[in-house]
N, C-alpha and C positions, 0 to 999 in steps of 0.2 A: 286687203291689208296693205298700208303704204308704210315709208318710211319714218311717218309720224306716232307712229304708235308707239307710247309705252304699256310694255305690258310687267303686270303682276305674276309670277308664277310660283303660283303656291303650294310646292311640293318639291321634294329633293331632284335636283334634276340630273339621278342617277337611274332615275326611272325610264323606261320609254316615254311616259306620256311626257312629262319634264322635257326631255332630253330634247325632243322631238317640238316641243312649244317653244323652245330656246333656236332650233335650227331655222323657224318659221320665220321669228320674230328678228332673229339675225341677219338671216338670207335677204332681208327687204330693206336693213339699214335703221332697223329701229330698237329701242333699247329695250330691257328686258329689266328689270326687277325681280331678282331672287329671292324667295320667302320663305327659305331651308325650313321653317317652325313653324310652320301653318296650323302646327297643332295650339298653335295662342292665336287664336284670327284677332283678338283688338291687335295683335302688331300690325296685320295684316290689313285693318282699317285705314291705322296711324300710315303706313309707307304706302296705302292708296291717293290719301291725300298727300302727303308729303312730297311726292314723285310727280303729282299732276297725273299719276296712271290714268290712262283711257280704256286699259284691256285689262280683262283679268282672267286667268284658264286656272282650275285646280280640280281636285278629284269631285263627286257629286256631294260626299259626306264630308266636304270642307266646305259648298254650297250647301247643304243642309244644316254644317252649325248657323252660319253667316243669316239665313234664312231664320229663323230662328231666334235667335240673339240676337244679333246684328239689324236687322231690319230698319229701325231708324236712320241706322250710319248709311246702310246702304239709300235708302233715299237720294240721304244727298250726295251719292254720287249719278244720280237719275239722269244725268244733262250731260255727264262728260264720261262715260262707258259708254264707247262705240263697239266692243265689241267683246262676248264671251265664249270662252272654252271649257263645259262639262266633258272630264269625261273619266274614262275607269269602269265604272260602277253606276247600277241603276240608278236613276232617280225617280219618286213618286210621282202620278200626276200632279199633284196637288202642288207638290213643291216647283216644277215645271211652270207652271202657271202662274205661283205667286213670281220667279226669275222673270216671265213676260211681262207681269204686269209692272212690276216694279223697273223693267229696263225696256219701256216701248221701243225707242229707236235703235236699241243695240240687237246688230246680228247675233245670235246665240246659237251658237254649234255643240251639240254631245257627238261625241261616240264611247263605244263604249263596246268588250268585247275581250277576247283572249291580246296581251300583247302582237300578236305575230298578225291580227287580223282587224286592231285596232281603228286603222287608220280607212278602210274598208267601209263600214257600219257609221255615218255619217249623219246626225240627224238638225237638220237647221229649225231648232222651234220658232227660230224670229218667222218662222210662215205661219204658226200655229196662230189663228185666230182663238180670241178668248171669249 
């Protein structure tokens, strides 16, 4: 992560995970995009484009609407997502796999896991061959 990243973070960042995506993204000099309402992800499309976002982290059932609904929009952001953050909460294989396919060159990090051991359980799919 350098200081060019923007990132999308899409969940209140009163959270650990939030909290914790905002000190990453901050620590390196790059700017952060708050998505308080991620429970409407077309907003969440509209301030990907809008912002030039390159990153985007939020819970795995904000990846699972987006995944789902979204799939088109995601596309085209194919080329300029260098890098994502699942995490919280399970994700299916299946849904795992369409995020690879659909983002070959971006790094893709879950974890996932009790808050206090979050950060612990680290999983990078960008190795996961498909």
């Amino acid at each position: 992560m350098k200081n060019n990243i923007v990132e999308l973070v899409a969940s209140s960042f009163l959270h650990a995970f939030s909290f914790l995506r905002l000190n990453c993204v901050l620590s390196v000099g790059g700017t952060a995009v708050l998505d308080i309402k991620s429970q409407e992800p077309y907003k969440s499309i509209y301030s990907l484009h809008s912002y030039n976002c390159n990153s985007i982290s939020g819970v795995s059932t904000y990846f699972n609407i987006l995944l789902k609904y979204f799939k088109d929009d995601l596309t085209q952001l194919k080329k300029s997502i260098k890098w994502i953050e699942v995490g919280s909460m399970k994700m299916s294989y299946e849904n795992k796999k369409k995020l690879i396919s659909l983002f070959p060159e971006a790094i893709i990090i879950m974890n996932y896991g009790m808050t206090e051991v979050m950060r612990a359980t680290i999983l990078n799919l960008s190795l996961i061959h498909i």
